[in-house]
C-alpha positions in Angstrom: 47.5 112.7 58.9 44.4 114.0 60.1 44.2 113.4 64.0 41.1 115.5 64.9 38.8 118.5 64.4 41.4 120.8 65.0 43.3 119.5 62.0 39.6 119.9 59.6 39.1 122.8 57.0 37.2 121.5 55.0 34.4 118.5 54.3 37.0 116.7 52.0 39.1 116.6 55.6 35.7 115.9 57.3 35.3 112.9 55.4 39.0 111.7 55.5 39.1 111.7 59.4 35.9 110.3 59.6 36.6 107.1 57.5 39.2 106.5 60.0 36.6 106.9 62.9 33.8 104.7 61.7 33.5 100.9 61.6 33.8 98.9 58.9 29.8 98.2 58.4 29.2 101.5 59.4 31.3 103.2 56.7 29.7 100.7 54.0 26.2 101.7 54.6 27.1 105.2 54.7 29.4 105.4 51.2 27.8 102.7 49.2 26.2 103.5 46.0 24.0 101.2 44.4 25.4 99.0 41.5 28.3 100.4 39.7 28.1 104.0 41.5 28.1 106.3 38.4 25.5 108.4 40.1 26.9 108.6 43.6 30.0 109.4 41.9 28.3 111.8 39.0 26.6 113.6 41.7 29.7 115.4 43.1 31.3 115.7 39.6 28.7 117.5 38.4 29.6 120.7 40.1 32.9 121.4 38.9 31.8 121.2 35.3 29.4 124.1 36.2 31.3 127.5 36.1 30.5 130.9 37.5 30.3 134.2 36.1 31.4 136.6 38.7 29.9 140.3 38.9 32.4 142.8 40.0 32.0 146.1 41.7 29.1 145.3 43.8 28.5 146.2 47.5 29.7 143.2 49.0 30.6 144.7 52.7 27.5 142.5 53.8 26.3 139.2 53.0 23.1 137.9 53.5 21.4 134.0 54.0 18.8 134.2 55.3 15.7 132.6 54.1 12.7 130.5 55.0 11.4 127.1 53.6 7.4 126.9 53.9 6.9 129.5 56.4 9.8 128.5 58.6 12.5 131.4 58.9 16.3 129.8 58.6 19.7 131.6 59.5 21.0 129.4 56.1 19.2 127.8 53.4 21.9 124.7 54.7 19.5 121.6 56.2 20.0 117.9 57.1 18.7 115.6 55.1 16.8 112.3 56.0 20.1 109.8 56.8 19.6 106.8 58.6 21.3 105.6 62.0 22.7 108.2 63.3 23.9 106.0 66.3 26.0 103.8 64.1 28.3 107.1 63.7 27.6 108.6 67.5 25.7 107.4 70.4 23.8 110.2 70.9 22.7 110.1 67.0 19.8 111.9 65.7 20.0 113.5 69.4 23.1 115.7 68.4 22.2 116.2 65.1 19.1 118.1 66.3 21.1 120.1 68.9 23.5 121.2 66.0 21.0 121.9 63.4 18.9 124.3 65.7 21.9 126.3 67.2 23.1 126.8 63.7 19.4 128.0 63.0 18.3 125.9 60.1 16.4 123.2 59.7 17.0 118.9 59.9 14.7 116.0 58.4 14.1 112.8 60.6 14.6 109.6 59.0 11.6 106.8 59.3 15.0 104.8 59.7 16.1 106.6 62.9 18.3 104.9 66.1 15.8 107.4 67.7 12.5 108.2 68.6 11.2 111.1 67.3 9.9 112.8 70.3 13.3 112.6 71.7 14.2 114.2 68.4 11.8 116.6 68.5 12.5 117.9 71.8 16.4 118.6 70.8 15.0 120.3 67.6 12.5 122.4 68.9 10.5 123.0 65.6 13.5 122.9 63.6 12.7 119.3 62.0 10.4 117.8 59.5 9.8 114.2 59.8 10.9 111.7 56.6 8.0 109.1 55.6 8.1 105.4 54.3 4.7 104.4 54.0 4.8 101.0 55.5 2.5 98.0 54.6 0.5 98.2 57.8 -0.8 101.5 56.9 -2.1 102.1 60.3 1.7 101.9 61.7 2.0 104.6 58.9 -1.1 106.4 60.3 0.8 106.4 63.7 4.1 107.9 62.3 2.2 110.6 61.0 0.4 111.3 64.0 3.4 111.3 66.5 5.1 113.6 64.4 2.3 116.1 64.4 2.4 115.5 68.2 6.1 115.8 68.2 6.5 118.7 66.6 7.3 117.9 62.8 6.8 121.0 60.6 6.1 119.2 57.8 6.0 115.6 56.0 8.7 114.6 53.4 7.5 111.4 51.9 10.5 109.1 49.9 8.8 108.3 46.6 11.8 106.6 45.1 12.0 103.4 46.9 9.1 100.4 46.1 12.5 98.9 46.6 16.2 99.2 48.0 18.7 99.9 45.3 21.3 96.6 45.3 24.0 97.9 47.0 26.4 95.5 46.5 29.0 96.0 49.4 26.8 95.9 52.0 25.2 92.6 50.0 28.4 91.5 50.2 29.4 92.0 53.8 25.5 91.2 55.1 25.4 94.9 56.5 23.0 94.6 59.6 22.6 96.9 62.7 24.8 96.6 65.8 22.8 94.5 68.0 22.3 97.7 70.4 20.6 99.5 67.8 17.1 99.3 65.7 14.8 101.1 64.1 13.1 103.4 66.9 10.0 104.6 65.2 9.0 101.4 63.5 7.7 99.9 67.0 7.4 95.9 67.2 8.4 96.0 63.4 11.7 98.0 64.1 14.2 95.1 64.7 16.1 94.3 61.4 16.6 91.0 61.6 20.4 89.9 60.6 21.0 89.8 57.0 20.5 86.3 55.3 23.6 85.0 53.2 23.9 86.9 50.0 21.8 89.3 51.2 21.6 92.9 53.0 20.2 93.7 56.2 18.4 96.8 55.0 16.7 95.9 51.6 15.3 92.7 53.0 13.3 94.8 55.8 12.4 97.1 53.3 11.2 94.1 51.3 9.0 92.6 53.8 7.8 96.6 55.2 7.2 99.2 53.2 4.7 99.5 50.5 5.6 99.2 47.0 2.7 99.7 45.6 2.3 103.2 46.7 1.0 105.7 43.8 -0.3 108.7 43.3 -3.8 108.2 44.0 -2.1 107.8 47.8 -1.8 111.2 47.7 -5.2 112.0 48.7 -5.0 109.1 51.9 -2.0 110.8 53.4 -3.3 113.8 52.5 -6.4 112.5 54.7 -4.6 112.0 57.7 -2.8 115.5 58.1 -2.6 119.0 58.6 1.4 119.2 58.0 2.5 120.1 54.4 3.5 116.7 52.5 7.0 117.4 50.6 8.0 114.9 48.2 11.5 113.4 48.3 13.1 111.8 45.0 11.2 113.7 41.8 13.7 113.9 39.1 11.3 114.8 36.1 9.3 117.6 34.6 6.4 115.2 34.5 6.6 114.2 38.1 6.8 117.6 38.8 3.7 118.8 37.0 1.8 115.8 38.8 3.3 116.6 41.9 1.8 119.8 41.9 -1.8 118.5 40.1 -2.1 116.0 44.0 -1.4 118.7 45.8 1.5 118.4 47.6 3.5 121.6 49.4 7.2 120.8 47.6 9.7 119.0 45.5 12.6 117.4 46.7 14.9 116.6 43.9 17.1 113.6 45.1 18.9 110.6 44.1 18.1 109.2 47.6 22.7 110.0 47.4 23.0 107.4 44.4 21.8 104.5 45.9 18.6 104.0 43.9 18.6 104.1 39.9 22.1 103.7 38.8 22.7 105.7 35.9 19.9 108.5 36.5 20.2 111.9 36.0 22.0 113.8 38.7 19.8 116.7 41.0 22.0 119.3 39.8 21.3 118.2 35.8 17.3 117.3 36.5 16.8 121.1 38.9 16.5 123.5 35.7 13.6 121.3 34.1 11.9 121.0 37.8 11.9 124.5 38.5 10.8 125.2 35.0 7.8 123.1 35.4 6.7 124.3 38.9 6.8 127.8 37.9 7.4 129.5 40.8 3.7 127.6 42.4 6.6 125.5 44.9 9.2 124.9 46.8 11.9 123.2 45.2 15.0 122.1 47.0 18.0 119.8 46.5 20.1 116.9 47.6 23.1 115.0 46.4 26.7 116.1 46.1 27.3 119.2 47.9 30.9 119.6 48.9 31.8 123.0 48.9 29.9 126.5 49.1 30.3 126.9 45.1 28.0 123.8 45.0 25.5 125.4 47.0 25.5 128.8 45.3 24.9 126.8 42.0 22.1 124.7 42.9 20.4 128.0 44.2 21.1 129.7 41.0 19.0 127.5 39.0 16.4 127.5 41.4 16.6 125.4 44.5 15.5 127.1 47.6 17.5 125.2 49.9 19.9 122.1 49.6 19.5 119.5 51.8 22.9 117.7 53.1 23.4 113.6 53.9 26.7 112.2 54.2 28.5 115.2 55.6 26.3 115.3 58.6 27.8 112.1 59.4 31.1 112.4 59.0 30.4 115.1 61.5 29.0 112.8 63.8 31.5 110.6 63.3 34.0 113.4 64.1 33.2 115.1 66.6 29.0 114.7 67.9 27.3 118.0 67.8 30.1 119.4 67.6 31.1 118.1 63.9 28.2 118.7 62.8 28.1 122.2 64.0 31.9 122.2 62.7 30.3 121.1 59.2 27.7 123.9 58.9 30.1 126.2 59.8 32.5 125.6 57.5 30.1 125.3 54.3 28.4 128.1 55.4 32.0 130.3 55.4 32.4 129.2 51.9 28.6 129.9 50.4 29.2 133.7 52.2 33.0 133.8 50.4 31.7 132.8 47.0 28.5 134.6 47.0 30.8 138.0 47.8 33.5 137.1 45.1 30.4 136.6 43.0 29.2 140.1 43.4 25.6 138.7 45.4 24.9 139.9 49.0 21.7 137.8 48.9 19.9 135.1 48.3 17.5 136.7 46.1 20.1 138.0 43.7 21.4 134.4 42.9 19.7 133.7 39.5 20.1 131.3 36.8 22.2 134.4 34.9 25.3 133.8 37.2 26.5 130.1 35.4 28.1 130.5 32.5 26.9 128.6 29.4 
C-alpha cells in the first residue's frame, strides 16, 4: 500500500495514493467523465495502440527539452493545464501549483474556475502562466478578467470554446457535487459563490447555466480580440475545419482538448484529431495537446505528430493532493525522467528531431 511520496514512481502511484487522500466530492469532480466515459477512458487508451520505431546508433550522451511556446522559453515542453479548484485538493491550491510550475521552468494555465485570485497566482508564477477564459454573460465581468490578467501578469489568453454548456456528468449529478463552503470561485467576484446544487442536479453545470455565454461564436473573435494585447489561444478545437477558421479570426494557437472527457462523449480523442490539426495549420501555429498523458512515451508521441507542447490536468492534482508543491514538482519530475529516457532509447536528443516518421504505421 502506498503510504506517501516516498513510496511514488510513477503517475499510476500518483494517482493511487491520491484517491486515498482526497474526499469523496473532491475525487468525483476530479475523475468524472461525462455520460458513459468512453472518451475520458479512450483518451489514455489511445497511447498504447501507438507504437514507436526506435533509431539506433545515435549520439544519445545528451538529451535536450528545451523549447518555447509563443515567445516564452521553457526548460520542458510539460505545462499545467486549466483545472479547477485547486483548494479542494490543497489549501494553498493554484498557489503551489504556480510555485511548482516555475521552479520546474515551464509554464501553468489559470482556470476562470480558480479557489484563487489571479494576482495571488500571478505573483507565485512570475510570468510563467497564461490565464484560461469563460466568457461570462455579463461581458463587462469578462472585460475585467481580461484586464486583471494583463495587469497580473498573464502571457497570454486561452479561451474554452467547448462549453455553451457543462457536459452531464452524472456522478457528481448524482451526489449534488458543490464547493466546500470555504471555497468559491475567486475571479468571478459577486457572481463567484456556487450556490449548493439543487436535487438532481450538479453544483457546477447549473452556475455555468445561469453564467457563461452560450451563445459565443466566432464573430466574438474580433470583441475579445478588441479588448487585448495578449495572444488569444483557443482551448477545445478537434477539427480540421475549426482549425482553418481558427486561423482565418486570427487567433495565436490551437489547443486540441476534450476539456479531459467531460464534454462530447464519444468524440474523437486529441491524440486521433492532432495529425488532421497540424495538417491544416501548416506550420502558421501553435498547436498543443491535452488529455491522457501518463507516461513520457505519451508525450514523445503527441510531439511526433506535431504538438508543440502537451498540457497536463488530472496529474497536477493528484500532486496536490499528494504532497502541495511538492507533488506537483514530484509529478514533473518524474514524467520529465521518462520523456528524456524514451526520447534516448528512441535515438532523438531533441525536440526538433521528433517527427511524425518515428510511429510506426
Amino acid at each position: 500500500m502506498l503510504e506517501s511520496l516516498n513510496d511514488v514512481y510513477n503517475l499510476h502511484d500518483l494517482k493511487e495514493l491520491a484517491h486515498t487522500r482526497l474526499e469523496r466530492n473532491a475525487l468525483e469532480y476530479y475523475s468524472s467523465g461525462s455520460m458513459d466515459g468512453h472518451t475520458l477512458l479512450e483518451s489514455t487508451a489511445v497511447f498504447s495502440r501507438l507504437k514507436l520505431r526506435p533509431r539506433m546508433l545515435c549520439d544519445v550522451s545528451s538529451v535536450d527539452t528545451r523549447t518555447t511556446l509563443l515567445g516564452l522559453d521553457l526548460s520542458s515542453p510539460l505545462c499545467a493545464a486549466p483545472t479547477a479548484f485547486h483548494r479542494m485538493a490543497h489549501d494553498e491550491g493554484e498557489r503551489a501549483t504556480a510555485r511548482a510550475i516555475r521552479q520546474f521552468g515551464t509554464l501553468m494555465t489559470l482556470s476562470t474556475l480558480s479557489n484563487t485570485d489571479m494576482e495571488e497566482v500571478g505573483l507565485e508564477a512570475q510570468g510563467r502562466w497564461w490565464f484560461q477564459l469563460y466568457v461570462f454573460r455579463d461581458r463587462e465581468l469578462t472585460r475585467s478578467l481580461v484586464a486583471r490578467a494583463e495587469q497580473a501578469g498573464a502571457r497570454a489568453l486561452v479561451l474554452t470554446v467547448d462549453t455553451p454548456r457543462l457536459g452531464r456528468r452524472e456522478i457528481n449529478v448524482r451526489n449534488l457535487f458543490r464547493l466546500p463552503e470555504h471555497l468559491s470561485i475567486k475571479n468571478a467576484g459577486t457572481q463567484g459563490w456556487m450556490p449548493p446544487a439543487s436535487q438532481g442536479g450538479d453544483g457546477l453545470a447549473e452556475f455555468v447555466a445561469a453564467q457563461m455565454d452560450a451563445s459565443l461564436s466566432w464573430k466574438d473573435l474580433e470583441w475579445l480580440r478588441s479588448i487585448t494585447q495578449l495572444p488569444i489561444v483557443l482551448k477545445g478545437i478537434l477539427t480540421a475545419e475549426d482549425a482553418k477558421l481558427t486561423l482565418e479570426h486570427g487567433a495565436n494557437a490551437i489547443w486540441v482538448s476534450t476539456h479531459g472527457g467531460r464534454q462530447v462523449d464519444t468524440a474523437v480523442s486529441t491524440l486521433e484529431a492532432l495529425p488532421e490539426i497540424v495538417e491544416a495549420v501548416n506550420g502558421q501555429l501553435e498547436v498543443y495537446l491535452d488529455g491522457g498523458i501518463r507516461r513520457g512515451s505519451d508525450v514523445l508521441k503527441a510531439l511526433a505528430l506535431g504538438a508543440r507542447a502537451v498540457f497536463l490536468g488530472r496529474p497536477v492534482l493528484w500532486g496536490l493532493a499528494c504532497g502541495g508543491e511538492a507533488g506537483v514538482s514530484k509529478m514533473l519530475n518524474m514524467l520529465q525522467y521518462e520523456l528524456e529516457l524514451t526520447m534516448a532509447l528512441c535515438g532523438k536528443n531533441s525536440l526538433e528531431g521528433l517527427k511524425p516518421d518515428l510511429i510506426f504505421g
